[in-house]
Structures are given as C-alpha cells and as structure tokens.
C-alpha positions as CSV (number, residue, x, y, z in Angstrom):
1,X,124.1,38.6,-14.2
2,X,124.4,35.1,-13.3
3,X,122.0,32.9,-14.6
4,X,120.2,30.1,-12.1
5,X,120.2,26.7,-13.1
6,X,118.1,25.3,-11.2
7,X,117.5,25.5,-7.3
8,X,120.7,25.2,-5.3
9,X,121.6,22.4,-3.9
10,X,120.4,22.1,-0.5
11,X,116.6,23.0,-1.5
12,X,115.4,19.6,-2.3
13,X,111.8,20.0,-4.1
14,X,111.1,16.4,-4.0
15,X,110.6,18.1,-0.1
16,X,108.0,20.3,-1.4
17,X,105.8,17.6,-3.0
18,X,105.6,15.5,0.3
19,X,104.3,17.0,3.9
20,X,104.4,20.5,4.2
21,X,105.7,21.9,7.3
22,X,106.9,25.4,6.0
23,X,105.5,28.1,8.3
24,X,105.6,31.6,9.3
25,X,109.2,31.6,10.5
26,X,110.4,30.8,7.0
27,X,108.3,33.1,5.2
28,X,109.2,35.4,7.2
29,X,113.1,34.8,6.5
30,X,112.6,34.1,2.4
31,X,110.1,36.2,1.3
32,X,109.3,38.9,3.8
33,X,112.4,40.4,5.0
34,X,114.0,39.7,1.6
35,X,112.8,42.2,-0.2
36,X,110.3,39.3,-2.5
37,X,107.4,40.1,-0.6
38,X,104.6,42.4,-2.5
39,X,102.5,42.8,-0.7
40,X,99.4,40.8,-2.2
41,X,98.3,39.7,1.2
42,X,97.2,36.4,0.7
43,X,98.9,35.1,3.7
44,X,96.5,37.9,5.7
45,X,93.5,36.5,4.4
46,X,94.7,32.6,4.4
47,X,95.7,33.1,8.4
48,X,93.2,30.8,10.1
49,X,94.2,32.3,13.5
50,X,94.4,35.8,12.4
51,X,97.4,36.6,13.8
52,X,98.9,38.2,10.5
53,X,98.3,42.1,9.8
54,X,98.5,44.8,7.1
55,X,98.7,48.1,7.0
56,X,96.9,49.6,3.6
57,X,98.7,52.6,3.4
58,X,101.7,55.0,2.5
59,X,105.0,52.9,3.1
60,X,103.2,50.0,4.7
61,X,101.7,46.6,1.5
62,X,103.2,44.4,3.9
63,X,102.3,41.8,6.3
64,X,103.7,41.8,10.0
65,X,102.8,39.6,12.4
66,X,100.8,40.5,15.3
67,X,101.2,38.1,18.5
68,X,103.9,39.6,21.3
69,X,105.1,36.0,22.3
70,X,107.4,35.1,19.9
71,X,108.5,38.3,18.3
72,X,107.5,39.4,14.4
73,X,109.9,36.7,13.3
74,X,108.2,33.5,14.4
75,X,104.4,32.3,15.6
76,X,103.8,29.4,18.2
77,X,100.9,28.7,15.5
78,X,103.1,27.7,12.8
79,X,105.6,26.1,15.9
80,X,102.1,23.8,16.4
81,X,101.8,23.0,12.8
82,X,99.9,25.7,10.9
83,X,101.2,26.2,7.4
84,X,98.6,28.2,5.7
85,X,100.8,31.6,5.0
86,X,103.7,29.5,3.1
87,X,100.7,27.4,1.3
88,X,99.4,30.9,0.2
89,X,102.1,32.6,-0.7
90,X,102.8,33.3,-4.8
91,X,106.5,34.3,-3.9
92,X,107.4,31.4,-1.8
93,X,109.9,28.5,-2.8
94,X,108.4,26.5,-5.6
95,X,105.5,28.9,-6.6
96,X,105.9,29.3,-10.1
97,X,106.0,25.3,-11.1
98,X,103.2,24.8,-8.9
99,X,100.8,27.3,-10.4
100,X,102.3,26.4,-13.4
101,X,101.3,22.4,-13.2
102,X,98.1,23.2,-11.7
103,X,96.8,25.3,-14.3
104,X,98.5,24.4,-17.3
105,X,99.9,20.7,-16.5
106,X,103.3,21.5,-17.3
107,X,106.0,23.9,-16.5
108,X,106.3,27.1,-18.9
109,X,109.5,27.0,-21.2
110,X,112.3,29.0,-22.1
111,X,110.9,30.5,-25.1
112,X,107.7,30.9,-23.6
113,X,108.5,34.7,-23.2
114,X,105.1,36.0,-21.1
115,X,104.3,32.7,-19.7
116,X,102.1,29.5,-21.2
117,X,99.1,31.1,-23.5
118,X,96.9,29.9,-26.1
119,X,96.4,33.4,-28.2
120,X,97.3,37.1,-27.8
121,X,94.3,38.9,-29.0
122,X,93.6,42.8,-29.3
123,X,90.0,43.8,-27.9
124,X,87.8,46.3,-26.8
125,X,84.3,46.6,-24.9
126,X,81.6,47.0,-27.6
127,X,79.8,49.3,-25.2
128,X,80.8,52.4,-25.7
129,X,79.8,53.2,-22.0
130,X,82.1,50.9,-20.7
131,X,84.7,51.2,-23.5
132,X,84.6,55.3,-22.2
133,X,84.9,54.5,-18.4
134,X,87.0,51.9,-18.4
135,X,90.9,52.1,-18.9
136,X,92.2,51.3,-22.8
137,X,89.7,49.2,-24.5
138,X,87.5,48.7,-20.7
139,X,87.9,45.1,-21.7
140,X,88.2,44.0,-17.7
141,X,84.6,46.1,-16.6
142,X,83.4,44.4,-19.8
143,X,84.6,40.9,-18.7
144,X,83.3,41.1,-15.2
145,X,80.1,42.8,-16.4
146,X,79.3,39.7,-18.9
147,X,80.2,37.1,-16.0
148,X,77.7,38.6,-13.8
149,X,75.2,38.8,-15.8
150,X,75.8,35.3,-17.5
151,X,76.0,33.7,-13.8
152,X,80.1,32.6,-13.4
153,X,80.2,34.8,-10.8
154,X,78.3,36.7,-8.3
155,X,81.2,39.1,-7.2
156,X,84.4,40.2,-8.0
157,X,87.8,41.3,-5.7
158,X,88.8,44.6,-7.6
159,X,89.6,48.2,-6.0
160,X,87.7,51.3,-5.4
161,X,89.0,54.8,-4.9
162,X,88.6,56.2,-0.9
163,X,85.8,58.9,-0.8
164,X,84.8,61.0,-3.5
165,X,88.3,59.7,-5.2
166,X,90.3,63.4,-4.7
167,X,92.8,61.3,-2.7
168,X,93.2,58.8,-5.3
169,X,94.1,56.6,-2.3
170,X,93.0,53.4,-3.4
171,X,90.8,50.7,-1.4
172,X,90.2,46.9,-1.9
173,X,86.9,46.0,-2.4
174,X,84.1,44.0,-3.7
175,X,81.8,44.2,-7.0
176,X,78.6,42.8,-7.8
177,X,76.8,44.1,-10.3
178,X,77.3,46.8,-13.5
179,X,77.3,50.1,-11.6
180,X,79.7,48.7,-9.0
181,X,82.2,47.2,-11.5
182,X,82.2,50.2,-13.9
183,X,82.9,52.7,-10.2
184,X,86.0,50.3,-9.6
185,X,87.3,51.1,-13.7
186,X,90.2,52.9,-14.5
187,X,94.1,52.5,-13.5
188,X,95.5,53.9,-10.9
189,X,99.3,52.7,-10.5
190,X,99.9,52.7,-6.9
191,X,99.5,49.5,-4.8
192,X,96.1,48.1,-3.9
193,X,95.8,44.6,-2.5
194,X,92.2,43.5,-3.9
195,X,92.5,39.9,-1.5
196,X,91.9,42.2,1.9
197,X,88.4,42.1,0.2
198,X,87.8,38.4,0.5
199,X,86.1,38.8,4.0
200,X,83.8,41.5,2.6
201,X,83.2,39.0,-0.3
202,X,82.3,36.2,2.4
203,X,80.2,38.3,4.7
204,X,77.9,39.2,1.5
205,X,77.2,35.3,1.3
206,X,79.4,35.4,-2.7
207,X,80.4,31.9,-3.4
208,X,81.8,32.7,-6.4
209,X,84.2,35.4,-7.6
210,X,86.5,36.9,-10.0
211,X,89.9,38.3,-8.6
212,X,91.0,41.1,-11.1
213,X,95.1,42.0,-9.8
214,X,98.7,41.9,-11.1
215,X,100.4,38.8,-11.4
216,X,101.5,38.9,-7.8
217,X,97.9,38.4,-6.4
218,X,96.9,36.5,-9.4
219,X,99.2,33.6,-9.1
220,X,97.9,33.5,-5.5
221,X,94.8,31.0,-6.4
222,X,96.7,28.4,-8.7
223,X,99.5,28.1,-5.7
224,X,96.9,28.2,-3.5
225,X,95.0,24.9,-4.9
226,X,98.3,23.1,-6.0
227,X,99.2,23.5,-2.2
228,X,95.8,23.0,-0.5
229,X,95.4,25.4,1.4
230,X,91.9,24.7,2.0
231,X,88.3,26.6,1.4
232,X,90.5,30.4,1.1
233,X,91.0,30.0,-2.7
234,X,87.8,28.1,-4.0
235,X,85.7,30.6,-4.3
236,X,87.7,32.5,-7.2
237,X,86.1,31.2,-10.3
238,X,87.6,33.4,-12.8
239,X,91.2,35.2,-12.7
240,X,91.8,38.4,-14.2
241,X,95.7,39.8,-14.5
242,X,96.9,43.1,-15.2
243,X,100.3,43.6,-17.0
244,X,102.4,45.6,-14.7
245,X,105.7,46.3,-14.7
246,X,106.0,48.5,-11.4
247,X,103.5,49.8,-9.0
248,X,104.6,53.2,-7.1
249,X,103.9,54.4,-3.3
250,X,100.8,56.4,-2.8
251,X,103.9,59.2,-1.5
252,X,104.2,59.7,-5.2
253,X,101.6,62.2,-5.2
254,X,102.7,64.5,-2.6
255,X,106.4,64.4,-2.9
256,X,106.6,64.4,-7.2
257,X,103.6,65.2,-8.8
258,X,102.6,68.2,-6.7
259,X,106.3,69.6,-5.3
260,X,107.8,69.4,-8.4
261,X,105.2,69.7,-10.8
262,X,102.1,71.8,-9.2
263,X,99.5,69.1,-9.5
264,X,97.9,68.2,-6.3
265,X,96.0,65.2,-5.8
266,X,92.6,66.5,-5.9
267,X,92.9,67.7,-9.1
268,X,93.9,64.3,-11.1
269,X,91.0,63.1,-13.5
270,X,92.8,60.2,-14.8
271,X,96.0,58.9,-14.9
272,X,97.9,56.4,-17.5
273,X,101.3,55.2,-18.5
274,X,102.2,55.5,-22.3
275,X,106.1,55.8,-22.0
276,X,105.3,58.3,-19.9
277,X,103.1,58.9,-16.8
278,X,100.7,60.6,-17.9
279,X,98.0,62.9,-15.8
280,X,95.1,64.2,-17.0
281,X,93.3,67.2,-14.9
282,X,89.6,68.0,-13.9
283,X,90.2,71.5,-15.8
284,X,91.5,70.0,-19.1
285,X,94.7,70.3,-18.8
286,X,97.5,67.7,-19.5
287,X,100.6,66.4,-17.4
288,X,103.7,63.8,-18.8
289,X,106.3,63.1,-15.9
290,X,109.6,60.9,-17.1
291,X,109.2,57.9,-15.8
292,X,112.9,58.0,-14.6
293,X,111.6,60.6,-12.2
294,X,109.2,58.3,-11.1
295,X,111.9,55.4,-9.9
296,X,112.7,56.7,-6.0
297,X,109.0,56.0,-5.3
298,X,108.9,52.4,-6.7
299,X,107.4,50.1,-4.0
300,X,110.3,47.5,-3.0
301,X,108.5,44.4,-3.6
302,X,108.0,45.6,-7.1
303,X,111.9,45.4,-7.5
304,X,112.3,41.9,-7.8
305,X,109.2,41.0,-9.2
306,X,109.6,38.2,-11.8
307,X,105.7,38.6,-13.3
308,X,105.2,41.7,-15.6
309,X,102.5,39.8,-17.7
310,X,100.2,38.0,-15.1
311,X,101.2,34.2,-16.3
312,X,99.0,32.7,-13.9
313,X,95.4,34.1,-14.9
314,X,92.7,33.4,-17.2
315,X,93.6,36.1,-19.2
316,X,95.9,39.0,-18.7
317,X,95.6,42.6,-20.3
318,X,97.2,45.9,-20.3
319,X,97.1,49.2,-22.2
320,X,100.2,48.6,-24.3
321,X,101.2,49.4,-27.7
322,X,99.8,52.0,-30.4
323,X,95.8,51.6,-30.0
324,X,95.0,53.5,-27.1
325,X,91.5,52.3,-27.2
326,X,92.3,48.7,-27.2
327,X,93.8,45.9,-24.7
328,X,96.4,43.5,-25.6
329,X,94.7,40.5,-24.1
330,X,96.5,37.2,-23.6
331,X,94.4,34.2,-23.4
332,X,96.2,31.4,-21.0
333,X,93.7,29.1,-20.2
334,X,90.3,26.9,-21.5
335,X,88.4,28.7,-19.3
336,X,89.8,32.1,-20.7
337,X,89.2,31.0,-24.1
338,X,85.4,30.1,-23.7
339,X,84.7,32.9,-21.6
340,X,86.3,35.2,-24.4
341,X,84.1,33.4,-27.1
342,X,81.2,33.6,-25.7
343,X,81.6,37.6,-25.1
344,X,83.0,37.5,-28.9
345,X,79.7,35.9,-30.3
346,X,77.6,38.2,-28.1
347,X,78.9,40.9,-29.6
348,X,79.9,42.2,-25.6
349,X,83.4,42.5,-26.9
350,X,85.3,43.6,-30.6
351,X,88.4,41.3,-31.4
352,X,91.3,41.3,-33.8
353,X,94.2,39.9,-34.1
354,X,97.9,40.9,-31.9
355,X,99.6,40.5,-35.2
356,X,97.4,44.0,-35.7
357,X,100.1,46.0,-33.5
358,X,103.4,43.8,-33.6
359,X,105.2,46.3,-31.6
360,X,103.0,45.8,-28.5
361,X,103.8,42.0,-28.1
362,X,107.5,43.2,-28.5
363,X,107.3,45.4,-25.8
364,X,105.0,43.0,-23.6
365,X,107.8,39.9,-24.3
366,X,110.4,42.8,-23.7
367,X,108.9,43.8,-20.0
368,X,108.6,40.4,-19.0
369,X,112.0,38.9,-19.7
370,X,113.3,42.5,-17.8
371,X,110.9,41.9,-14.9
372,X,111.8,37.6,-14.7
373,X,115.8,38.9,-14.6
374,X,114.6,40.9,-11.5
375,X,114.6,37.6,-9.5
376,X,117.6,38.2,-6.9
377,X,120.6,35.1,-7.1
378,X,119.7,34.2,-3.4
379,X,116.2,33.7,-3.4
380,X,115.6,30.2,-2.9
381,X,113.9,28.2,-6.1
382,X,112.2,29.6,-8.7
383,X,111.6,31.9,-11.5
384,X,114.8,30.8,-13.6
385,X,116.0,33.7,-15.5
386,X,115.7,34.3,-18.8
387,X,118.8,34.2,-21.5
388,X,119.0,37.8,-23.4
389,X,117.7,38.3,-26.6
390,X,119.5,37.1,-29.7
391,X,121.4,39.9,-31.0
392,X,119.7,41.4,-33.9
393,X,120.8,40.9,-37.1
394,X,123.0,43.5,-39.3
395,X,121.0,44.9,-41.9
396,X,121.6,43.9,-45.5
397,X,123.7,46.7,-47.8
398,X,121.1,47.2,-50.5
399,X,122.2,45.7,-53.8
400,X,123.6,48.3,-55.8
401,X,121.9,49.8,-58.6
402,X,122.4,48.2,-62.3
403,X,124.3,50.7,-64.0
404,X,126.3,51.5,-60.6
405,X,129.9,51.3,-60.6
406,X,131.8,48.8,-58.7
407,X,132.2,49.5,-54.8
408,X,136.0,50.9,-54.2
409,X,138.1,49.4,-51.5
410,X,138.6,51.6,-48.4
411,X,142.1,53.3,-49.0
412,X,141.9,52.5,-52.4
C-alpha cells in the first residue's frame, strides 16, 4: 500500500486557508460519489437553502441533492457563492488539520496512534441504574446525565429506537433530561445520523447541546468552527465519540441474522460486539455471528473511514477489551478533562487507570492504524497513512539451566 506524503501536488492548502469558494459541485465529485462520504449529514443540516436531502433508511445515509435545474451533480446556490456543505463536511479536503488546529492547536503526529489525548482512562457509571441500561460501563448516559443536571447543556443529539424498538431501526433525535437520555442507551451498530436532530434541537428553543456520534459526525463541529460556517455548529457545547470500527446496513437484519440464523428482528433484546456480534434475545437465549459473515452488509462509507477512535471529541469511548462493565475512555481535550473530574469527585462516575487492561489500548491503537490505512491513494489531502507496526521482537531462548549440558550444533 502506498504511503501518502503529503497532498499531491496540484492541491495547494495555502488555498484552503484563504477565501473559500468550494461548493456543492466539488463535494459532490470528492467526497460523495467517491465512496468517502458517511453519511453524517452535516452538509443536510448546514444547507442554508435546503436544497440537500437524506434518506434515513435501508441503503440510503447519504445526501443527494434535490433542485431539478442543474442535475444532482451541481447547485446554482453554490454557482452564486454558497459554500456551507464543503465548510461542513468532516471528509472534505483538509478536514483532519483543521479540526486538528482548532481543537488541539497543532496537528496530531505519527506516533500519536488514536489521535491527540491527554489520558486513556477505564470508567464506569457509579449508578447502578445507568451502569445496567447503558452499554459497557453506561459511561455516555452517565456523562450526558451529569451535564444536564450541572447546566453545560440543555440537550443532547443522540438516537432513539423507532416504536416500541422491535424494528431496531434506529432514529436521530434529541435528549433532555434523565429518562430521555437513559431511553436513547444502548448500541445498536447500524447507521444513525444523530445531526438530522439539530432542527428538533432548535425548534425546542436548546442553545446548548452535546452531540454523542462516531468520529465521522464528531469531527463535524471542530471543522465546522475552523471553517466558519456560521451559527450551525455553536450550539454543540460538549462532544461525545464512539469508537467504531464499521457500522452495518439496517438489511443486516433480515438478510443474515434471521435467513441464516432464525432470529428475527423483533426478538433482539440487545446487541454487542465482543469479537463477535453478539445478540441477546427477549427469551434468554444467546446468539454469536462471525463477524466475517457480517462484511457484505458493511455500509460503503464505512470502508474508507480513517477515524475508528473519534479523534476529534471531548472524549471518546467504546466497550473494548476484557471488562465488560467498563469503557475505555480517552480524554482529548481541557474541557474533557474537567468535565471528567468533576463527575470523578462527585462520585457520578468510578475511574482507574487504562494500564488496568493493556490489551484494550492495543486493540484500540490496533483498529485505528487499520481504519487510517483505509484512506483511498486518490482522495485529495488528508489523513496520511500510518507506517505498520514495528515488527515484534523474537523471544529470548531461556538461559539454560546450571547443571545443563552444552547446546549441540545442528548436524552435530
């Protein structure tokens, strides 16, 4: 795999730090069509003109433009000077050194695995009511729970199951308060794009918010203030990412999980991915599906997804490693660290230390230089990739015993 450099050589990002002009018509072309687009939907919800649509369903998590006159490919908008999808967008050109200097004041470097951070923590909700509904250690309900209460925030971006849940079809949507946030816990590993709840959010009155997401919709805010896009991002206070490696098509359900294995929908409790996916069923019973049989429904933009560990939020977390009842938490930011504190001293939250479960950090630094090699040769810019891993080192024979004989030569 060839390893990028740098941009190539006709992208000029001195370009990108003077007037932007980049509209519809190039994202379109770079990010869209390209198979880099994930569908986080910032672009929809950044469209002053709303001229950008999204269908939140089965084979759709993408945006398509909606005005006849100029085809899907280009918008007499953008031809008049509107630039507000390509200022939004966390997968277009120079993204990653621009969230990068906005929220860290520097670019990340090589070594820096899973992105700039300050401390990788273990933790858990002290509540065992939370810590039960939740997913893991129900660190994030916990989290959003503790902002509300203590005033950061008066609503948070997350996503809600359709219905009753049987469908496990999942639904942007908006939380404010503890009974809201803990109906919106738990994983579900297909698609849901939590920004298509921004109007919702802005109808209610909410000024501020937390967005909890995977690193594509989390990177969203930082880009969005390094490019200023204007009032779309200010309102998200507080950043929550979710480690994530893949998400799958909600077709997963029908065509692999019930055709091959005889569980429908409607009878899915909970769901989680230890290695293997895991299902859990309303009558006790308990599923594991390879994951290699869970490939063919892998949503495209996931493919070349660079972000597995949510660089660009407060703090990122996932259910990884040996402690089922605990999140590997990384801390990335001064606001990050003081929210996570103030939750420690309160006694909202339980803490120890990553060096608790070494092989979880392995596997997170693992998945994220696997997902930043994703990044296809012909995208234009950013991520560079990352070098492989230094070979590991032979194991030392063990010293031989003291009344041992010598070793004898091979052939001798």
């Amino acid at each position: 795999m060839t390893v990028i450099e740098g941009p190539p050589a006709e992208f000029d990002l001195t370009r990108e730090e003077g007037r932007w002009t980049h509209q519809w018509a190039e994202l379109h072309a770079e990010v869209i069509t390209s198979g880099l687009c994930t569908g986080c939907s910032a672009c929809v919800i950044s469209c002053p003109h709303d001229v950008i649509g999204y269908e939140h369903r089965e084979g759709g998590y993408r945006p398509f433009h909606l005005e006849d006159e100029l085809g899907p490919s280009d918008c007499s908008h953008g031809q008049k000077g509107c630039t507000s999808c390509t200022r939004a967008c966390p997968r277009f050109r120079d993204w990653e050194p621009a969230a990068d200097e906005h929220l860290f004041g520097r670019t990340r470097e090589v070594e820096e695995i899973h992105g700039i951070a300050e401390q990788t923590l273990l933790v858990r909700a002290a509540d065992d009511h939370v810590h039960e509904l939740g997913q893991d250690g129900g660190l994030v309900s916990a989290i959003l729970i503790w902002l509300l209460d203590e005033g950061y925030i008066d609503g948070a971006l997350v996503s809600y199951l359709e219905g009753d849940g049987s469908t496990w079809r999942a639904k942007p949507g908006v939380a404010t308060n503890k009974e809201e946030v803990l109906a919106a816990a738990g994983s579900r590993y297909t698609y849901c794009a939590n920004w298509l709840a921004y109007d919702e959010a802005m109808d209610k009155g909410l000024k501020d918010l937390a967005l909890v997401g995977m690193g594509c919709q989390t990177s969203a805010p930082p880009v969005m203030w390094s490019r200023k896009i204007g009032k779309v991002g200010k309102p998200v206070k507080f950043n929550i990412g979710l480690l994530c490696s893949k998400t799958f098509d909600d077709r997963i359900f029908d065509e692999l999980f019930d055709a091959k294995y005889g569980i429908p929908r409607h009878t899915i409790k909970k769901m989680n991915i230890k290695g293997v996916f895991q299902l859990w069923t309303h009558d006790g019973g308990y599923h594991e599906v390879p994951l290699k049989e869970c490939h063919a429904w892998t949503r495209e933009g996931c493919n070349h997804c660079p972000d597995f560990a949510a660089e660009h939020a407060d703090i990122s977390t996932g259910g990884i490693g040996k402690f089922n009842d605990w999140t590997l938490t990384v801390v990335r930011t001064e606001l990050g660290r003081e929210v996570m504190t103030r939750m420690a001293k309160a006694g909202v939250i339980l803490v120890k230390p990553a060096e608790e479960d070494p092989a979880a950090v392995a596997l997170m630094d693992r998945l994220s230089r696997v997902s930043r090699n994703r990044w296809p040769d012909q995208a234009i810019g950013f991520p560079k990739r990352m070098p492989p891993p230094p070979p590991k080192k032979p194991k030392a024979a063990p010293a031989p015993a003291p009344d041992a004989p010598p070793a004898t030569p091979a052939g001798g």
